[in-house]
C-alpha positions in Angstrom: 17.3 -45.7 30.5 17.1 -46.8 34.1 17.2 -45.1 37.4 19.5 -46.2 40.4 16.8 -47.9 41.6 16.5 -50.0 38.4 13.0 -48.0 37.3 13.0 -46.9 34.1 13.0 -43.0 33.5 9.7 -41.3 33.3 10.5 -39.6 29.9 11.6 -43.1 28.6 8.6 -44.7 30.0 6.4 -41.6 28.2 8.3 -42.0 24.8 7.9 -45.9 25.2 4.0 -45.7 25.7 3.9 -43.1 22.9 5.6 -45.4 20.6 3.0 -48.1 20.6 0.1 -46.2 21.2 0.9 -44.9 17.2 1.7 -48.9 16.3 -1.4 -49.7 18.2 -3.7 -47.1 16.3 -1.9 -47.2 13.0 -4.6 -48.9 10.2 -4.6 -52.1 9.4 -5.5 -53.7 6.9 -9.3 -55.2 6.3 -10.1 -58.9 6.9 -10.0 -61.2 4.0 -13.0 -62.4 2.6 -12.1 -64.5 -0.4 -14.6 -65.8 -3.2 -13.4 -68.5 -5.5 -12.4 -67.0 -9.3 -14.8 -68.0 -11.6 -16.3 -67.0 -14.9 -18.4 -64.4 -15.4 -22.1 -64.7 -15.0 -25.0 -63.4 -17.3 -28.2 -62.4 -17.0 -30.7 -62.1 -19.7 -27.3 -60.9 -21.9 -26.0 -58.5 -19.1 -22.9 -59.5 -17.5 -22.2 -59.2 -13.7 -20.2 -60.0 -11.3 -20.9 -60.8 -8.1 -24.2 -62.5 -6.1 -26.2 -60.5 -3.5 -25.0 -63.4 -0.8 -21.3 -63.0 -2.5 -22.2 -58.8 -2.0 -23.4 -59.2 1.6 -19.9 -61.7 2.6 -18.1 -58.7 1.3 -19.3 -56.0 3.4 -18.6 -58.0 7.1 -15.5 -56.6 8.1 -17.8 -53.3 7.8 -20.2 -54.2 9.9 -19.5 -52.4 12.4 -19.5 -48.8 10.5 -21.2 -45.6 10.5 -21.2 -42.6 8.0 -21.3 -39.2 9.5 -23.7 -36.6 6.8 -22.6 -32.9 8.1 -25.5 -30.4 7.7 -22.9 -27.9 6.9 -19.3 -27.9 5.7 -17.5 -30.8 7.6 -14.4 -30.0 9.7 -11.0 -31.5 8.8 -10.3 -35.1 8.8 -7.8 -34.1 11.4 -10.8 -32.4 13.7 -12.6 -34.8 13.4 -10.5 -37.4 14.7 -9.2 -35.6 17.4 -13.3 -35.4 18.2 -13.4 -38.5 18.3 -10.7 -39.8 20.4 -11.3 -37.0 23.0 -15.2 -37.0 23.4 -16.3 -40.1 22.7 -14.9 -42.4 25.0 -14.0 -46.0 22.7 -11.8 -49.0 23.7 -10.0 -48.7 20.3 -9.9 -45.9 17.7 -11.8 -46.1 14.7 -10.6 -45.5 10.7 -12.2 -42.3 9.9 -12.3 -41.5 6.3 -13.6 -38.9 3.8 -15.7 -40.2 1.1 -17.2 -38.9 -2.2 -19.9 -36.8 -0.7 -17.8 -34.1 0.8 -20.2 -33.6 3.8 -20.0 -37.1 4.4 -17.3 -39.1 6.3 -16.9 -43.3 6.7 -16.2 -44.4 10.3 -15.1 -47.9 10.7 -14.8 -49.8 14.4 -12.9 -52.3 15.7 -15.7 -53.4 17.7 -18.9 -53.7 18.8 -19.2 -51.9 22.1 -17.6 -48.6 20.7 -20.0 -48.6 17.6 -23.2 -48.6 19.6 -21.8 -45.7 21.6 -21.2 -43.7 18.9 -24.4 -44.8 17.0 -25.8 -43.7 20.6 -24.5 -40.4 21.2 -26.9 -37.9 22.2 -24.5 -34.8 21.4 -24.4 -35.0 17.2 -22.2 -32.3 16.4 -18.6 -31.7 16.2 -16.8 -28.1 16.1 -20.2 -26.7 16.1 -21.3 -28.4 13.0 -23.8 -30.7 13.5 -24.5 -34.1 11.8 -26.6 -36.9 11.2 -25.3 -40.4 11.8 -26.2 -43.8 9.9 -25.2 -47.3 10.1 -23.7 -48.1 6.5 -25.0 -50.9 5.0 -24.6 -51.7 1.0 -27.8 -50.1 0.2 -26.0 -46.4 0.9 -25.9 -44.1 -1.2 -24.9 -40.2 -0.9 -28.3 -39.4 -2.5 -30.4 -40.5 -0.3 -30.7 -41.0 3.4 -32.3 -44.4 5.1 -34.9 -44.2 7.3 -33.4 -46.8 10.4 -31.8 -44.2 12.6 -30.9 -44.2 16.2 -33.5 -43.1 18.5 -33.8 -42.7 22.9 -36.7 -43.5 24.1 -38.0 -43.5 27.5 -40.2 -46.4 29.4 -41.7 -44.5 32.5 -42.9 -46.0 35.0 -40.7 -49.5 34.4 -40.2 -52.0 37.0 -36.7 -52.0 37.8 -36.9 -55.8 37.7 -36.5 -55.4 33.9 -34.2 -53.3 33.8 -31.8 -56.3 32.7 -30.2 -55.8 29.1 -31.9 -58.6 27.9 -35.6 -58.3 28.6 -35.1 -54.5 27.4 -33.9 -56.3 24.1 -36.9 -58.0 24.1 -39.2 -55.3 25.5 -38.2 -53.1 22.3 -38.1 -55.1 19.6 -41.5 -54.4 18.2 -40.2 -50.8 18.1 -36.8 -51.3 16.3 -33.3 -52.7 17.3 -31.9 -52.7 20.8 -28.5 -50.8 21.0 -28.0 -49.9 25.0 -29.7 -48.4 27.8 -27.9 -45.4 29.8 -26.0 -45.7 32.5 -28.5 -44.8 35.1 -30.7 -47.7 33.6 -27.6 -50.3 33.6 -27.3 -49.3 37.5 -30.4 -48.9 38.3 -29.3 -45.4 40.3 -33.0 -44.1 38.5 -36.0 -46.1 38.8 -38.6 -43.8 37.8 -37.9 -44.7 34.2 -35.6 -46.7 31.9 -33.9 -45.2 28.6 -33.3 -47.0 25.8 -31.8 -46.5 22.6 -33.0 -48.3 19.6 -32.7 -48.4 15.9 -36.1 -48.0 14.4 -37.9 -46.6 11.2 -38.9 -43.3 11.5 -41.0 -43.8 8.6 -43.2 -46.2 9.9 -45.9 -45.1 12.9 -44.3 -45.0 16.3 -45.9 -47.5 18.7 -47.4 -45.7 21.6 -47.7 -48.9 24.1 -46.1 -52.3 24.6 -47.9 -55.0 26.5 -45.6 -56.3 29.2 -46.9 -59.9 30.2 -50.0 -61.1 28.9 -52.9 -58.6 27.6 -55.2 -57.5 30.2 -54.1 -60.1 32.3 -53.4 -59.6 36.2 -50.0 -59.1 36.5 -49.8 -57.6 33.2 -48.8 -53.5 32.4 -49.9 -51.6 29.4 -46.2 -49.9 29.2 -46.1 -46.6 27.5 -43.2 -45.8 25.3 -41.9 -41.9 24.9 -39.9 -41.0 22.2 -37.3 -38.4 23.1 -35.7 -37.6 19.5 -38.2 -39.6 16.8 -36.9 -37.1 13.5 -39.0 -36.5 10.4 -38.9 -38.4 7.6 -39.9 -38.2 4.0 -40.4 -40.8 2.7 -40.6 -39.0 -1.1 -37.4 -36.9 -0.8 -35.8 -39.8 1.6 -34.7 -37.5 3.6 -35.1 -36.2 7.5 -35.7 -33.3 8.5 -39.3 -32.7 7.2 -42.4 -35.2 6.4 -44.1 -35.2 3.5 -47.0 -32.7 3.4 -44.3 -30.0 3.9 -42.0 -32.0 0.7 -42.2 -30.0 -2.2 -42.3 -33.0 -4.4 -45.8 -34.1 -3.1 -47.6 -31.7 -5.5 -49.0 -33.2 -8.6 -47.7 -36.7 -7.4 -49.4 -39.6 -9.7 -51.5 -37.5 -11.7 -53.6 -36.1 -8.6 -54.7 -33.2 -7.3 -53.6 -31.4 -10.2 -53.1 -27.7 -9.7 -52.7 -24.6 -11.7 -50.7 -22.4 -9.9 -49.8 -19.1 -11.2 -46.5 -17.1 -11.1 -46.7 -15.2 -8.0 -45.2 -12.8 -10.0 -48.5 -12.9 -12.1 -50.6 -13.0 -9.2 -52.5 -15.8 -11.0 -54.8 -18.2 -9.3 -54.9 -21.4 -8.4 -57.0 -23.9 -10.0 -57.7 -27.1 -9.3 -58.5 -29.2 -13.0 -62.0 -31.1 -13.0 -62.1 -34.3 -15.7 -65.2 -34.0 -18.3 -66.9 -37.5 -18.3 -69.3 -38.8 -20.9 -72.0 -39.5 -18.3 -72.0 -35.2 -17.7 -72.7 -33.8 -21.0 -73.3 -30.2 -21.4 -71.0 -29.3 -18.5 -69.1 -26.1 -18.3 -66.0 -25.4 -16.9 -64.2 -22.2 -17.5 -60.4 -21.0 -16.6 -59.9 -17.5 -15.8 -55.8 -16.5 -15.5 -54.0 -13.5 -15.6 -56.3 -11.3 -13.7 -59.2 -11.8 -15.8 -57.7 -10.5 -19.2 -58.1 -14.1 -20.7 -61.1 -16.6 -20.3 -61.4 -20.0 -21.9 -64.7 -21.7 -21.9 -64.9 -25.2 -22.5 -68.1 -26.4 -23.8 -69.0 -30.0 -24.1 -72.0 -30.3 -26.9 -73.2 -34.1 -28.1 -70.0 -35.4 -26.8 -68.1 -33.0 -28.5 -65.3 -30.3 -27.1 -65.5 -26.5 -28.6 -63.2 -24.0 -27.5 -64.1 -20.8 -28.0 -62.3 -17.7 -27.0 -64.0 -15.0 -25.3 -62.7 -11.2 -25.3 -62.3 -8.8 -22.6 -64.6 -6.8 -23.9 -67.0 -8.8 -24.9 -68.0 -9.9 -20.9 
């Protein structure tokens, strides 16, 4: 419907934009990536289907994907896409999708620009529930957690002069893999510092300093490099969150530093086992548990292990 003056009615105009804002944001379907139909291939007598380059063809129109792990119980798919569209600020909205883990949710973008500022985002929570966000690769899995996770880190002192997106690329990439800088940096409004986020392993040591130009050459900085949200990683449970001397899976690892420990309950002690070698005859090592009402002496005579059992009463 048109006005006198041959403009189209706001309302029509509204229900026109409307219209193909939903055709424009309705899903569509994944690239093709074909492979040629072939027999099936075996291994040593198992049978399987597909090559890892055959695997990694597969996963490109994923690329560009994250998966959201909720701490707690996830909002609803509908919360989370209206999150999405209102806070985060994309060219194009992404597929969000639940998957098996029911904490977890599958984000899929149409490009490349509005997966590195999601990957980026310094605010990780949605309806007060906060998350943890990974780029999906095909090594995923619900179990466990990967290691490469988005990090800001700061590069004080910086000479704005390489502040360009490309030296910053190449400034940080013994630390981990260049994202984007903030905004500030991109303008160069802040000079006292640049910020960067990278993807790096949060497993491995941070590096404290990046030589910029050649070492201890005139002309040359010693750069420092702050990291503003490095999270703990274990590299036994695979998860973040905690490192591993507070993982409760790093006692009795491999056989070492076996340990006795007693029911608290009991109020038992803790004992730490010694090994009896050949080359120490005659040694003695004695157990004492449950408040002293048992004790076990081990005695190693010519080579030989006795056991004898002592009574209470008898000390």
């Amino acid at each position: 419907m048109r006005t006198a003056g041959g403009q189209a009615s706001s309302s029509a105009l509204l229900a026109r934009r409307s219209f193909a804002d939903m055709v424009a944001n309705a899903p569509q379907p994944i690239p093709v990536v074909e492979i040629p139909l072939r027999p099936l291939k075996v291994l040593d007598g198992e049978i399987f289907s597909f090559s890892k380059d055959e695997i990694t063809k597969s996963a490109e129109p994923f690329i560009f994907s994250l998966v959201l792990k909720f701490l707690r119980n996830r909002p609803s798919l509908d919360d989370i896409r209206s999150c999405i569209r209102r806070r985060w600020g994309l060219v194009d909205q992404p597929v969000v999708s639940s998957m098996a883990a029911s904490r977890s949710m599958f984000v899929r973008f149409a490009n490349e620009g509005d997966f590195k500022m999601a990957i980026s985002r310094e605010s990780c929570e949605m309806r007060g529930v906060p998350y943890r966000a990974f780029h999906w690769s095909t090594d995923y899995t619900d179990e466990t957690e990967s290691p490469v996770v988005p990090v800001w880190i700061s590069l004080p002192g910086l000479p704005p002069n390489m502040f360009h997106e490309s030296f910053l690329e190449n400034i940080t990439l013994p630390i981990g893999k260049y994202v984007r800088s903030d905004n500030c940096t991109r303008c160069a409004t802040r000079t006292d510092a640049a910020r960067i986020c990278v993807e790096m392993n949060a497993n491995m040591d941070p590096i404290e300093s990046i030589w910029i130009g050649v070492p201890h050459q005139k002309g040359s900085r010693l750069q420092k490099v702050i990291y503003e949200n490095l999270p703990a990683y274990c590299r036994l449970c695979k998860t973040q969150g905690h490192n591993i001397s507070k993982s409760r899976k790093a006692g009795g690892q491999d056989g070492k530093n076996i340990n006795l420990v007693g029911n608290k309950a009991r109020n038992r002690r803790m004992y730490k086992e010694k090994d009896l070698t050949e080359e120490e005859p005659g040694q003695l090592m004695a157990l004492e548990m449950d408040k002293g009402k048992e004790l076990i002496s081990s005695v190693q005579v010519e080579n030989r292990l006795s056991i004898e059992e002592i009574e209470e009463g008898e000390l």
